[in-house]
C-alpha positions in Angstrom: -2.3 16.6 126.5 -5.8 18.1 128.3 -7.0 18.8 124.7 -6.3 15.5 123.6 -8.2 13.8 126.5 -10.8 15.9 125.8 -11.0 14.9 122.0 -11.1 11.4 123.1 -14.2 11.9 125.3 -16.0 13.4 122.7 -15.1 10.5 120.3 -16.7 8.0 122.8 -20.0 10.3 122.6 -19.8 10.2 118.7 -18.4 6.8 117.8 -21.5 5.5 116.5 -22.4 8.2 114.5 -21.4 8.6 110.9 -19.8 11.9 109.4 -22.1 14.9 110.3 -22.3 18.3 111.1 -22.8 21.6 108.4 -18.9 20.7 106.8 -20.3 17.2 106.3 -23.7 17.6 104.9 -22.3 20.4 102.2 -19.8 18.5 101.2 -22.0 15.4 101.0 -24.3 17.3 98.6 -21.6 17.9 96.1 -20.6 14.1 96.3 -23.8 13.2 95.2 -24.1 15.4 92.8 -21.0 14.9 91.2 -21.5 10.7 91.9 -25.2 10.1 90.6 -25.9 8.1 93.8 -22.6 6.2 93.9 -22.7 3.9 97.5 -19.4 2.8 99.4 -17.6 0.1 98.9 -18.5 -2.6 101.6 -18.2 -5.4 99.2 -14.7 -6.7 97.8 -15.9 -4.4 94.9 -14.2 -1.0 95.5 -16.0 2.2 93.6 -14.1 4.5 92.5 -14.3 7.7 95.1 -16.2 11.0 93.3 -13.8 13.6 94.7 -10.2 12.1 94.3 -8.3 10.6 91.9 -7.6 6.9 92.1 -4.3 6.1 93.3 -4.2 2.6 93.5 -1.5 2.4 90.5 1.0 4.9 92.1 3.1 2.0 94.1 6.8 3.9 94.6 7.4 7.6 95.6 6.7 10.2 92.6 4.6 8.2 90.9 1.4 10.4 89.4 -1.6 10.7 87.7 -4.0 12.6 85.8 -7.6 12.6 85.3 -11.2 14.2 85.2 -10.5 14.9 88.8 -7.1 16.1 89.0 -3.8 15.4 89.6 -2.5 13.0 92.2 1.4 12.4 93.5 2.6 10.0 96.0 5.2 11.2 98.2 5.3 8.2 100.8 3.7 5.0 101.3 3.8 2.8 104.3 2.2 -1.3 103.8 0.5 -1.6 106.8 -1.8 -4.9 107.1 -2.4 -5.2 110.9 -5.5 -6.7 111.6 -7.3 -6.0 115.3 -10.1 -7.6 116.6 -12.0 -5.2 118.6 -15.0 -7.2 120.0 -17.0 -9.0 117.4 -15.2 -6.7 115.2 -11.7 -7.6 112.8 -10.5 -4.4 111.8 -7.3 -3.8 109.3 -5.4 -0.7 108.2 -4.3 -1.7 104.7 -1.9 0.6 104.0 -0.9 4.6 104.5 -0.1 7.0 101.9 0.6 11.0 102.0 0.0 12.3 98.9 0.2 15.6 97.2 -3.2 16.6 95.3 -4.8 19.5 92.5 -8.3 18.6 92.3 -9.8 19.9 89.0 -11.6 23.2 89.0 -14.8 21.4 89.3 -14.4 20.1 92.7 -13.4 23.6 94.4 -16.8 23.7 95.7 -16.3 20.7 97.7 -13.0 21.0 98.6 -13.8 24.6 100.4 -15.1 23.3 103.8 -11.8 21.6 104.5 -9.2 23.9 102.8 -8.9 27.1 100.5 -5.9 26.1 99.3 -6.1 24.8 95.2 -3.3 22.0 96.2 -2.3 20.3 99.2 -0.8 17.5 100.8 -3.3 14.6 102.6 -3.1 11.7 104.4 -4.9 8.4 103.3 -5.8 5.4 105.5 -6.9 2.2 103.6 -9.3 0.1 105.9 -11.1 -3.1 106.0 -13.8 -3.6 108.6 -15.6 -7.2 109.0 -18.1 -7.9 111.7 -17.4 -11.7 112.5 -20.3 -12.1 115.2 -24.0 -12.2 115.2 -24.6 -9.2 116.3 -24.8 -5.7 115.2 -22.2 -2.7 116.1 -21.7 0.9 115.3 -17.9 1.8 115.3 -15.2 4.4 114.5 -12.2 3.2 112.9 -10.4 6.4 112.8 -11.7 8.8 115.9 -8.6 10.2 115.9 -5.4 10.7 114.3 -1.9 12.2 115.5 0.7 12.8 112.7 4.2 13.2 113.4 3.1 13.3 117.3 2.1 16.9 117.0 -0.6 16.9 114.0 -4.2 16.3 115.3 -7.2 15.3 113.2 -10.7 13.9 114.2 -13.1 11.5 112.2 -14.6 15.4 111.2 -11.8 15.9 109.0 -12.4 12.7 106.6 -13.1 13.8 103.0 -13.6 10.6 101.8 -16.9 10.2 102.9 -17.3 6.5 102.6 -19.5 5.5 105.1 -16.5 3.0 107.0 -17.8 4.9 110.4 -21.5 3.9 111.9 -23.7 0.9 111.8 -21.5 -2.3 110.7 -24.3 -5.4 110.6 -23.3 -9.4 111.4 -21.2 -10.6 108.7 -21.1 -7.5 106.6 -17.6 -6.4 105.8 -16.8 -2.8 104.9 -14.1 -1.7 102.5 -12.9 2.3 101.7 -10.5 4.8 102.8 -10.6 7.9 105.1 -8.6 10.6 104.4 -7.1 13.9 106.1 -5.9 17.2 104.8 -3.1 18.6 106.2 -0.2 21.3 105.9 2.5 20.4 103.2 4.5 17.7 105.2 8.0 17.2 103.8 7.8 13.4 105.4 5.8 11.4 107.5 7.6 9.9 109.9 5.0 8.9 112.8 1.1 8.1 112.4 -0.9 7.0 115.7 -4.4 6.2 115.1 -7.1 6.0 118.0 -10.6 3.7 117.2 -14.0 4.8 118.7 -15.4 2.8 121.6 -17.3 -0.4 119.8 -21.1 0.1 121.0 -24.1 -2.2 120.5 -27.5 -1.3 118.8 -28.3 -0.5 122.3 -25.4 1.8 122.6 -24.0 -0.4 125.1 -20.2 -0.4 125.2 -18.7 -4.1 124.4 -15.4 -2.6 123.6 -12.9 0.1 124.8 -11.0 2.4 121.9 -8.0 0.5 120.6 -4.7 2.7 119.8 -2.5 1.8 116.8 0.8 3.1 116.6 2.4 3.5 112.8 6.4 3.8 112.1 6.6 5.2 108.5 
């Protein structure tokens, strides 16, 4: 419980920031390399990510694919659609999948900052972020992340990489994923999800971090 706490004050020092530190800025490199410059999705137009296959037509457990990137299972999906207003800010969790994945060989080198494994299970978050006032925020959807009430990840483990934490202007809506690697889970039963504080340009607090808790 102490090292939770202390998680949580670290994520109200780094709330505003986006993804950074060595892991990030490797990664990052092979993203762009691999992506020609592709931007996140803050529109209602979703870009395909560089690193993962798209899942958005697996819709019932056991479903797959297969592409240039790999191969993608879902093993559980949860329909989610809660909306939060956190401030100025709406924020929705779309939906929650754990899914089982073997990237092609060409992605090892990004992969190997978060796991040496060649297949694993992860955890994906589907998020919509609008900011309906007039002012500008920076924000942290997903500081932290308990699975199963024992699994702990941080907004450090996202491979995603789409931008969803930081700066979120008036009016401007963001649209993406995060997503967590973890240890082959047989089910996910339990997923509690724990926002950044919501800061001004200033990096004045206008909004404590929010909890959501998920029953899968």
């Amino acid at each position: 419980m102490k090292k939770y706490f202390a998680l949580l004050t670290a994520a109200v020092l780094l709330s505003g920031c986006s993804v950074a530190g060595d892991k990030q800025d490797q990664a990052m490199k092979t993203v762009q390399a691999s992506s020609n410059g592709s931007k996140p999705a803050t529109s209602d137009l979703l870009i395909p990510n560089p690193q993962v296959s798209d899942d958005s037509s697996l819709a019932k457990e056991g479903d797959s694919i297969s592409d240039r990137k790999g191969e993608l299972t879902l093993k559980q999906i949860k329909q989610v659609n809660k909306t939060l207003t956190i401030g100025g800010i709406d924020y929705t969790v779309k939906d929650i999948k754990l899914l089982h994945y073997v990237p092609d060989y060409s992605l090892i080198d990004f992969y190997h900052p978060y796991t040496h494994d060649e297949e694993f299970d992860f955890i994906k978050v589907g998020i919509e972020l609008k900011n309906s006032s007039d002012e500008g925020y920076h924000f942290a959807p997903i500081a932290f992340m308990k699975l199963n009430n024992d699994i702990i990840k941080t907004w450090e483990d996202d491979f995603y990489l789409e931008e969803l934490n930081g700066g979120i202007q008036p009016g401007q809506v963001k649209k993406g994923n995060m997503g967590f690697i973890v240890d082959e889970l047989d089910s996910l039963e339990a997923v509690e999800l724990l926002t950044g504080d919501l800061v001004d340009l200033g990096k004045a607090k206008e909004a404590e971090p929010v909890k959501l808790n998920i029953k899968m």
